[in-house]
GUKOL-121707 format. One line per field, with one value per residue (C-alpha): residue in one letter; y, x negated, z negated. Coordinates in Angstrom, 1 decimal, always signed. Example, Ala and Ser with C-alpha at 12.3 -4.5 7.8 and 13.67 -1.06 7.14 Angstrom:
<pts>
type: c(A_S) .
y: c(-4.5_-1.1) .
x: c(-12.3_-13.7) .
z: c(-7.8_-7.1) .
</pts>
This chain:
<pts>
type: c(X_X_X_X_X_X_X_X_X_X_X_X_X_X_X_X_X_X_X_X_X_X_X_X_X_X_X_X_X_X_X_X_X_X_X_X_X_X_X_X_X_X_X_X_X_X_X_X_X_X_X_X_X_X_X_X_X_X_X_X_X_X_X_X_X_X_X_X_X_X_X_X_X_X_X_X_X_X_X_X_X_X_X_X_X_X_X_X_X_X_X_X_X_X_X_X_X_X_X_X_X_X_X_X_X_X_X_X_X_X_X_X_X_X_X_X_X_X_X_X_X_X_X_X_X_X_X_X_X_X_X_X_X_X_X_X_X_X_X_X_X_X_X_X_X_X_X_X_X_X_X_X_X_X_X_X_X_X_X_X_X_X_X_X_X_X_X_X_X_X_X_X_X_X_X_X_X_X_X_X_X_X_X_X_X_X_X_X_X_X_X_X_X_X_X_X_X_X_X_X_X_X_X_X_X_X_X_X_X_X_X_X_X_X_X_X_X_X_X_X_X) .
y: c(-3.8_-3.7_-1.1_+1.0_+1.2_+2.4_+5.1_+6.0_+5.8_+7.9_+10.8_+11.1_+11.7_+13.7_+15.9_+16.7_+19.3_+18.4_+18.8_+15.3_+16.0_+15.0_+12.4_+10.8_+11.9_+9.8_+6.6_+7.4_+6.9_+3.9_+1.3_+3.2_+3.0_-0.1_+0.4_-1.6_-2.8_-4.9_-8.3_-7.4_-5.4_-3.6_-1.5_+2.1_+1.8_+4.9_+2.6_+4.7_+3.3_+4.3_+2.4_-0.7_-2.4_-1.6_-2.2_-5.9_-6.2_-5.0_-7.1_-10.4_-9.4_-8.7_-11.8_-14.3_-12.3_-12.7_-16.3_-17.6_-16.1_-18.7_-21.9_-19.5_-18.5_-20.2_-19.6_-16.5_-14.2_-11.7_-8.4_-5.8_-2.2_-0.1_+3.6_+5.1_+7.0_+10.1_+13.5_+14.5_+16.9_+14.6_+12.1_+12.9_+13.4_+10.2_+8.4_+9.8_+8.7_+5.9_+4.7_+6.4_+4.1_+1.2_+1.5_+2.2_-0.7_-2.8_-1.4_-2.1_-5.5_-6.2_-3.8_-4.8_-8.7_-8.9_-10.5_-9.9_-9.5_-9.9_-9.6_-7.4_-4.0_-2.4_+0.5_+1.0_+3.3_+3.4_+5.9_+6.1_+8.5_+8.6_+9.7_+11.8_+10.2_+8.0_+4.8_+4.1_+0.8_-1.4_-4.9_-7.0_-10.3_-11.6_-14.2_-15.6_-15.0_-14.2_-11.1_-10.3_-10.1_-7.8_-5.5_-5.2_-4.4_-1.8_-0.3_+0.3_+1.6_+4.4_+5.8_+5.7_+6.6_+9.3_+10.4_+9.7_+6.0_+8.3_+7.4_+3.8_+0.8_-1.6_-4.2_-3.9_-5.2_-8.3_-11.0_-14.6_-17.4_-17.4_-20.7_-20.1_-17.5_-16.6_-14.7_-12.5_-10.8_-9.5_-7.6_-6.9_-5.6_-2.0_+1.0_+2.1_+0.7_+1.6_+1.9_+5.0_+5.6_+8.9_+12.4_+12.3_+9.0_+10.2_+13.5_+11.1_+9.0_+11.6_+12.8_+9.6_+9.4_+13.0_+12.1_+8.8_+10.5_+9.5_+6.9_+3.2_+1.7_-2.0_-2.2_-5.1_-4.5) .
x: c(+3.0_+3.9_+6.4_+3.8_+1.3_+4.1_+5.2_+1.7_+1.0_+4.1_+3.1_-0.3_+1.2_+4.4_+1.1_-0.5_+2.7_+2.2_+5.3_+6.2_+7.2_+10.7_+10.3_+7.9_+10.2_+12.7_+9.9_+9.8_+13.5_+13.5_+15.5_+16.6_+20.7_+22.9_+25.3_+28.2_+30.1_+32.8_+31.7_+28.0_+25.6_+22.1_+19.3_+19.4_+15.5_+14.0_+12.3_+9.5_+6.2_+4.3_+6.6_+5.0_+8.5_+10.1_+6.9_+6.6_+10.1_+9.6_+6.5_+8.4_+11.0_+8.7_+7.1_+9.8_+11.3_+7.8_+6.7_+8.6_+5.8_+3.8_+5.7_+7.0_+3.3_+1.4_-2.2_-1.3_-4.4_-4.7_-6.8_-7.9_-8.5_-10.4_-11.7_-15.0_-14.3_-12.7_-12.2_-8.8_-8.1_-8.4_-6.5_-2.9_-4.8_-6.2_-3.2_-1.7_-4.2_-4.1_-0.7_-1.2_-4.2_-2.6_+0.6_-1.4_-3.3_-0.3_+1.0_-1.5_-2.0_+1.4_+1.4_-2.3_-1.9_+1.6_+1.3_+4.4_+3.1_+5.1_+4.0_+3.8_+1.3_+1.4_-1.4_-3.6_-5.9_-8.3_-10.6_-14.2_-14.1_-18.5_-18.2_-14.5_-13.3_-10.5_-10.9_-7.4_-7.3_-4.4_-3.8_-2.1_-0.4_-0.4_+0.9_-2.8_-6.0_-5.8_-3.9_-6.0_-8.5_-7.2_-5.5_-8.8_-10.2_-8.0_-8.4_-11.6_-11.4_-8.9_-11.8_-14.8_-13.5_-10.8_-11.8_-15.0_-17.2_-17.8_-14.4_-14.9_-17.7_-17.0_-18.6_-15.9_-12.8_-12.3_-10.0_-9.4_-6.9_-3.9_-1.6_-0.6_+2.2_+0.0_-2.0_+0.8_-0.3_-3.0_-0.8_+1.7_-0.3_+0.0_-0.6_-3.4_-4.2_-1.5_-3.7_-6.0_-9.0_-9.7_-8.1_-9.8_-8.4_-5.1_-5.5_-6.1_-3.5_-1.2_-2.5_-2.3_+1.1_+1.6_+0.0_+2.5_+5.6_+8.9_+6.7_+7.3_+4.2_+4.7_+6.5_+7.4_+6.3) .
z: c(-25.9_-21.9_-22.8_-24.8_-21.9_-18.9_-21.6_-21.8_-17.9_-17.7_-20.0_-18.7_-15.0_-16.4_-17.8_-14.7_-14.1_-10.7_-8.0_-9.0_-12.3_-12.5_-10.6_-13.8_-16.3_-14.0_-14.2_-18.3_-18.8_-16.6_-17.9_-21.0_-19.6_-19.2_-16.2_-16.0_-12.7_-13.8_-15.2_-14.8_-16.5_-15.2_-16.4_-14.5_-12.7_-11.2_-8.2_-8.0_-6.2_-9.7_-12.0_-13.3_-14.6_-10.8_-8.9_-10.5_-9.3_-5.9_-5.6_-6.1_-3.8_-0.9_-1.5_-1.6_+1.0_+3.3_+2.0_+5.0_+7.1_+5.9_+7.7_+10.7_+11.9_+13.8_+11.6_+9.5_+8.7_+6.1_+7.7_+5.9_+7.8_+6.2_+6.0_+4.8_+1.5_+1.7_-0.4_-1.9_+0.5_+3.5_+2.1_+3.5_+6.9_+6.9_+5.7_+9.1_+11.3_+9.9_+10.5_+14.4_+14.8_+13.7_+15.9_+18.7_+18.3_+18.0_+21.0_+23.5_+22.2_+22.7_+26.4_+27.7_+26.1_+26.9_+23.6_+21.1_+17.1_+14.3_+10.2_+7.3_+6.6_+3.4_+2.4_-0.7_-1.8_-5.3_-6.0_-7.4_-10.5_-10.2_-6.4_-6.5_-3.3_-2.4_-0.4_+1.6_+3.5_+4.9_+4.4_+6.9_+7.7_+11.0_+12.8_+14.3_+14.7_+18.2_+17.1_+14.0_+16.5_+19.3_+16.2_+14.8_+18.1_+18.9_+15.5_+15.7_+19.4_+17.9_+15.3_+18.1_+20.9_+19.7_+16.2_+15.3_+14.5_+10.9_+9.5_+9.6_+8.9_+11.9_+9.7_+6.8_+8.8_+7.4_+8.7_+6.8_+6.8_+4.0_+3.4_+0.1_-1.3_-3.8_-0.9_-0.3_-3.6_-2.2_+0.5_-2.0_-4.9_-6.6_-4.0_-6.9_-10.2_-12.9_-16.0_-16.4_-18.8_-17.7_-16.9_-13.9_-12.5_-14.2_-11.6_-8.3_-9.1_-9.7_-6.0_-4.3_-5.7_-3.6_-0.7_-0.1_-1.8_+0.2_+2.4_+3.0_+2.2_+2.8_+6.3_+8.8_+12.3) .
</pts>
């Protein structure tokens, strides 16, 4: 049954005929070849960031490979920066600011704080079929609350004094305590939701997929 709804995922995006068609027909074959190195034995995966069977891999790995951020913090938050909705065509735009705003802020805490951060960011976005727009957001662990808090401030700096308070709801930055590994899912879940109902979600996804194409998503800073 699993395997009957990634084929189906896979045909709706493979027809989109969008520029990352081979690169779905790749995800459809996924783990259709056995490759053999010596003694052992593998399934072929395509890795793609829009392949269930790969993505529930990766998943796992970044979370037993992070789980030790839970006993190495001090207090490790889980923050969640997010944007005001946005249309399709501002989407790549956004994801770029977006990644400038949050190295900045990271940057001065770090220059103006003289306070070193460690932890994981990984971005998301979903999108809202009834409105047409796309709502990207990072989620974050950090090492304290203390930094959550100076991140977050320096976030939101970025957007009102250099873009624009429009791009953002200063009262949607959300910051809260994690202790479990469990809570890494939340960082570490999929970049959009996998299963489609619609040709309209199949198109967004298809052009979130486009938008993040050859881009690490989760990343250590």
């Amino acid at each position: 049954e699993k395997r009957t709804f990634k084929l189906e995922n896979d045909v709706k995006l493979i027809d989109q005929k969008s520029p990352l068609e081979k690169q779905y027909w790749k995800t459809y074959h996924c783990g259709k070849e056995l490759f053999q190195e010596g003694d052992k034995f593998t399934f072929l995966r395509c890795k793609k960031k829009w392949c269930r069977t790969c993505t529930n891999v990766r998943t796992a790995n970044l979370i037993n490979g992070y789980k030790h951020l839970l006993n190495d913090f001090q207090a490790p938050q889980l923050m969640v920066l997010t944007m005001k909705n946005c249309k399709g065509r501002q989407l790549k735009n956004t994801y770029t600011k977006m990644l400038e705003a949050f190295k900045l802020a990271t940057r001065n805490v770090t220059k103006t704080h003289n306070l070193k951060i460690s932890g994981i960011r990984t971005w998301e976005c979903t999108y809202n079929q009834e409105t047409d727009e796309y709502h990207p957001h990072f989620n974050v662990v950090v090492e304290s609350k203390e930094a959550a808090e100076l991140i977050r401030s320096y976030w939101l700096s970025y957007w009102t004094d250099r873009v624009g308070a429009k791009h953002v709801n200063t009262q949607a930055q959300f910051i809260t305590p994690i202790s479990k590994s469990k809570d890494l899912l939340e960082v570490f879940k999929y970049v959009t939701k996998l299963a489609v109902s619609h040709d309209d979600e199949t198109k967004a996804q298809d052009w979130i997929y486009q938008c993040t194409n050859g881009k690490r998503l989760a990343q250590a800073f």
